[in-house]
C-alpha positions, 0 to 999 in steps of 0.5 A: 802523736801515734797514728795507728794505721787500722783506725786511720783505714777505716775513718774513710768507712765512717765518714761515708756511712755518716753520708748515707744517713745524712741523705735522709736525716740532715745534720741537726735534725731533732730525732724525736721529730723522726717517724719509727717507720721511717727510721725503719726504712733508712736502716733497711736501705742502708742494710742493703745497699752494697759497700765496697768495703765489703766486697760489694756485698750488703751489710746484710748479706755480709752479716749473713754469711759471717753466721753462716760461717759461724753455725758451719764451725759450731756444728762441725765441732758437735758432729767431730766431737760425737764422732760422726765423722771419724779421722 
């Protein structure tokens, strides 16, 4: 059996994750039976509750600044590639 060391990291992140919604939606429980709203509400509470896996930052805040991150490179290669900033 081969064990691949990343996935085994990051099974601990699963189970907790699985924990959290657990809090509010037990196991077993018929998701049909289950209010939009409050569904709503369990994401935005999970969404904004700080992981330590993520530095203590919110998924959503995270999330934030990966796109931030992302829209600072893409434009800087439109700007470098129109030649507002020359070498």
């Amino acid at each position: 059996m081969c064990v691949i060391p990343t996935i085994l990291g990051k099974k601990g992140s699963v189970e907790n994750m699985i924990g959290r919604v657990r809090r509010f939606i037990p196991k077993g429980t018929d998701l049909t039976t289950v209010s939009e709203v409050y569904l709503q509400q369990v994401e935005n509470w999970i969404n904004n509750a700080p992981l330590k896996c993520l530095n203590h930052l919110t998924p959503n805040e995270a999330m934030a600044r990966e796109v931030n991150k992302y829209k600072f490179n893409h434009y800087r290669k439109v700007l470098d590639q129109s030649g507002a900033f020359p070498n």
